[in-house]
C-alpha positions, 0 to 999 in steps of 0.5 A: 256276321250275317250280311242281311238288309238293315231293312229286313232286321228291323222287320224280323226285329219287330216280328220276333219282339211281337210274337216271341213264346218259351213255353207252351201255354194254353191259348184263350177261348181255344181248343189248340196250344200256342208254343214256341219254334224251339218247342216245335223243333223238340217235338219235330225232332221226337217224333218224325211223324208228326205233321206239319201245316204251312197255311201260306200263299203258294208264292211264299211256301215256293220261297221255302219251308219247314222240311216234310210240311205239308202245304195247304194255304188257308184259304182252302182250309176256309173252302169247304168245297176244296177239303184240305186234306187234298193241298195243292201240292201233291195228295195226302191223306186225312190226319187222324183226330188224334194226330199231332198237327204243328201249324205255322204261316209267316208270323203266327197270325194265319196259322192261329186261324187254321188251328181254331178251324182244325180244333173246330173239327175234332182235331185234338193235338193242334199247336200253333208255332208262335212266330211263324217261319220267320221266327224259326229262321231266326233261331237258326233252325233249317228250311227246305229252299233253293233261295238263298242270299249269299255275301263273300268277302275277299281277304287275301287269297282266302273268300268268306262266305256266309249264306242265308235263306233268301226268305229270311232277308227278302223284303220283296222279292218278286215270285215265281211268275211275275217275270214273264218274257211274253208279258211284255207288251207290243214294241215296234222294232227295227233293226239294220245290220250296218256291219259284220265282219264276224269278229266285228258287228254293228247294228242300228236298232229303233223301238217305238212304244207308247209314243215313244221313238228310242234308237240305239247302236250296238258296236260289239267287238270279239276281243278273245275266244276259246273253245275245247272240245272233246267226246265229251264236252264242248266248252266255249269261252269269249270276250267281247267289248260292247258299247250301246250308243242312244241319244244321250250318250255312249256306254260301254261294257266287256261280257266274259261268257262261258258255254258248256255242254257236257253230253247226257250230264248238263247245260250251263252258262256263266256269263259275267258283264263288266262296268268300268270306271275308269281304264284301269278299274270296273266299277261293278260286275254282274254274273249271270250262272245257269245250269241245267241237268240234262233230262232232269226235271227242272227245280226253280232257284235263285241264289243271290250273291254279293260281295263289296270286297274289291278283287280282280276278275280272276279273283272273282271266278275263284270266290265264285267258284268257293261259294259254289262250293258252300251251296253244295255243301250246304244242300248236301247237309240239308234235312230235305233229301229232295235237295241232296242232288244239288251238291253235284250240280253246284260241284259242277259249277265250282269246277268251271268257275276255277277253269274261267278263273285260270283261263283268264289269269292266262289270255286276258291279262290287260283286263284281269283288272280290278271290280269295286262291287259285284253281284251274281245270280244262279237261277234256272230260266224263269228268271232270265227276262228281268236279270238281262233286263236289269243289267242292261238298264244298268248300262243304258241308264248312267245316272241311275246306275247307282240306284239300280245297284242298290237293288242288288244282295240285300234289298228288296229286287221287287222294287228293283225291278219297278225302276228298270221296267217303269223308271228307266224304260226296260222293255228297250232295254231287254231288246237291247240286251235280247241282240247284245247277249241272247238273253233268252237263250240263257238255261233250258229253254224250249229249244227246236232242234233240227228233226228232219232233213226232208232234201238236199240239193247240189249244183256243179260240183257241189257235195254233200256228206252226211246231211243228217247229221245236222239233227238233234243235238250237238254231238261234234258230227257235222254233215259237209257241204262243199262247192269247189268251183265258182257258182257252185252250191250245196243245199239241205232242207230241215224241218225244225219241228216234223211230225207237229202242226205247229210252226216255230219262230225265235233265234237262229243259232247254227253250231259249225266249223269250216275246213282248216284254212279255209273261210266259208260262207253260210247262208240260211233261209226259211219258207215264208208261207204268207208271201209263198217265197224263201227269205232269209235269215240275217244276213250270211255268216263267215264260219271260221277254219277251225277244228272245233265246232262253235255257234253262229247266231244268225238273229231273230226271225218273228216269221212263223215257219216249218222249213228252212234250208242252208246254202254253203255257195262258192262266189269265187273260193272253196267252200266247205262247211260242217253243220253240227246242230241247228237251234230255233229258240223262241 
């Protein structure tokens, strides 16, 4: 049984009573015919050739359309200056008068318009698919699409899962564009690290909007992590409690979060955040999937998955793990071959999800407890700003919890956020979020990278190894700094971005390891060109004796600036440190 919207049914109800034609007929006082969607499915299917029209709005045809459809919205066909033989979405060349034309919008209405326009112009086989795409949907007829809503139940050790169009379901769901990170308006932010042991932080923050003075402490605690590493992959896995404590209260939340990059193949994150009820139970989970394909041009999705089935966490890696697995399926069985790519990316997410499931099931026993209600979303980037927002309004926001919930698989998410950004103060609450999580950092984002080391300097007994190999991506080479004795340090100069006049600002993130044995200081400082002085960012990190590289996230700097360098610096016992990669995410 599908698992749509009460909401959605009624409207589709109501549309399919209005506009539901068998047969074609002749329309009124027109030159085109009216026929039905399993009409237009028996000529499609007779003849590839024929053309399609969606005469849509560019939001609703990115959500999803009829296969091969060429898209000309109606208001270029209304402008005769446009010409609508040149749509918006790539070059086409002119029907010919005695082409076959099937034109559908959302429920017949629109595509009606265009087909008196096309008659009017000589045009001698225009039909109108009576219904639209939503009628088409509803007969069980495919679309080309990247949204999807998917529901899962659990029954013993088996998921179910039923996936829809998320256009068929969606009754408001925002398009692409209406979240933006840098539409959010000016907040005044200040932010006191009172401490960080590396395992340990806590951090005061304060933002002042509109008249309004909100304050917030942010204890995070490292409960577990893991890391594996290979010529091929690098994989981190952690789990950390979180508790956001602001004038009403405290809440708390766990974040179980996987970082992989697999080199020349793909990025991807899944990061889960866990609400408890109670000390034995959460009350809902949230998991956030992004997985881009390295040097791929990116496709913008959303697929939202839901489940009211209680189950464990594991459980809950494993059903994402079948529903990925679905998805593939399913974009691998498309009529689109556009879309056929995503059957190995969603096997891809498949796998990871199977190896977080065992991983827990091995190290996190005490909290593989069980989750009342859970929600997922795979998306590419666009949609990090309003998912991080929304999650953590979740937990800022007790009382209203329920109400953001019901926002989740199934309703309109539009509305949804509405109430995080107006009702429950959600420009706070992405900032929160930004420091707890780095929720832009989520997906392919404009990362700068280091491009040059320009110097390097050394005092004492001071080395340095390899200072290149700090550039470019992670690849698991690291230059070495060390200071053997006391007062003895080590330095390299990186320009972030040479060769461009622009400066860079955002998140400082630095991939390091530290020798076996030994627990070394990193600092890191940028050229503040306003004050002509170096500052630094954050305050200075401990890197961990490992033998495996992993990220150190130094904060966020809204200095604009072309050069920084880092200080490996002995105060009293050896230092030696790798440096992978640095990253600047603005």
């Amino acid at each position: 049984m599908k698992k749509n919207s009460i909401v959605c049914l009624i409207l589709v109800g109501l549309l399919l009573s209005t506009f539901l034609v068998v047969n074609p007929v002749g329309a009124e006082d027109t030159d085109y015919q009216n026929i039905s969607v399993h009409d237009a499915r028996a000529m499609i299917t007779q003849n590839p050739e024929i053309v399609i029209l969606d005469v849509r709005n560019q939001s609703e045809y990115d959500m999803g359309y009829l296969t091969n459809a060429m898209f000309v919205p109606l208001y270029a066909l209304e402008d005769a200056s446009f010409g609508w033989l040149q749509p918006i979405n790539g070059s086409a060349v002119r029907p010919n008068v005695n082409d076959t034309i099937i034109v559908y919008c959302l429920a017949g209405s629109r595509s009606a318009v265009a087909c008196e326009m096309l008659a009017s112009q000589g045009f001698a086989h225009v039909y109108n698919m009576l219904g639209g795409i939503n009628a088409w949907m509803s007969a069980g007829y495919p679309i080309s699409t990247t949204y999807h809503e998917v529901a899962f139940d659990v029954v013993g050790n088996e998921t179910e899962v039923t996936i829809n169009p998320r256009l068929l379901t969606d009754c408001g769901c925002p398009q692409s564009g209406t979240t933006s990170c840098s539409d959010n308006p000016d907040v005044n932010t200040t932010k006191l690290i009172l401490e960080d042991t590396g395992n340990h932080t806590v951090i005061d923050m304060e933002h002042s909007y509109n008249g309004t003075t909100r304050q917030y402490t942010i204890d995070k605690t490292l409960l577990w992590n893991y890391s594996h590493v290979t010529d091929q992959i690098n994989r981190t896995v952690s789990f950390t409690s979180v508790i956001v404590t602001n004038e009403t209260g405290s809440a708390q939340l766990f974040s179980l979060r996987e970082d992989v990059h697999k080199y020349d193949s793909f990025n991807m994150t899944m990061l889960t955040l866990l609400i408890p009820l109670d000390s034995e139970t959460y009350n809902v989970s949230f998991t956030y999937i992004s997985y881009t394909p390295v040097g791929a041009s990116r496709t913008e999705s959303m697929e939202m998955v839901g489940s009211n089935s209680t189950m464990r966490l594991s459980q809950l890696y494993d059903s994402l793990s079948t529903v990925a697995d679905q998805l593939g399926k399913a974009y691998g069985e498309s009529e689109d071959i556009n879309l056929h790519k995503f059957e190995s990316r969603y096997a891809d997410i498949a796998n990871e999800a199977k190896i977080v499931s065992q991983l827990v099931k091995e190290h996190l026993g005490p909290y593989d407890k069980n989750i009342l209600r859970s929600g997922a979303i795979i998306v590419d980037d666009a949609w990090a700003c309003f998912v991080c927002t929304l999650v953590m309004s979740i937990l800022i926001s007790g009382a209203a919890c329920a109400a953001v919930i019901a926002c989740l698989p199934g309703f309109g998410s539009w509305i949804c956020e509405q109430i995080v950004s107006y009702g429950l103060g959600g420009y706070p609450a992405s900032y929160v979020c930004e420091e707890v999580f780095g929720c832009w950092t989520f997906g392919e984002i404009p990362y700068y990278y280091g491009n040059t080391v320009y110097d390097t300097y050394t005092y004492g007994t001071g080395y340095i190894q390899n200072a290149n190999y700090i550039l470019g991506n992670p690849d698991n080479n690291g230059a070495m700094m060390f200071a053997g004795a006391s007062g003895d340090q080590a330095m390299i100069y990186v320009h972030p971005n040479y060769g461009s006049d622009e400066y860079v600002h955002g998140d400082v993130q630095v991939m390091a390891r530290s020798y076996t044995g030994i627990y070394s200081v990193l600092y890191v400082y940028i050229w503040n060109e306003g004050t002509s002085s170096w500052v630094n960012v954050g305050p200075p990190k401990t890197i961990n004796p490992s033998g495996s590289f992993s990220w150190y996230d130094f904060g966020y700097t809204n200095i604009c600036f072309r050069n920084m360098v880092f200080v490996v610096y002995n105060s009293g016992s050896v230092s030696v440190v790798y440096l992978d990669a640095v990253r600047i995410t603005p």
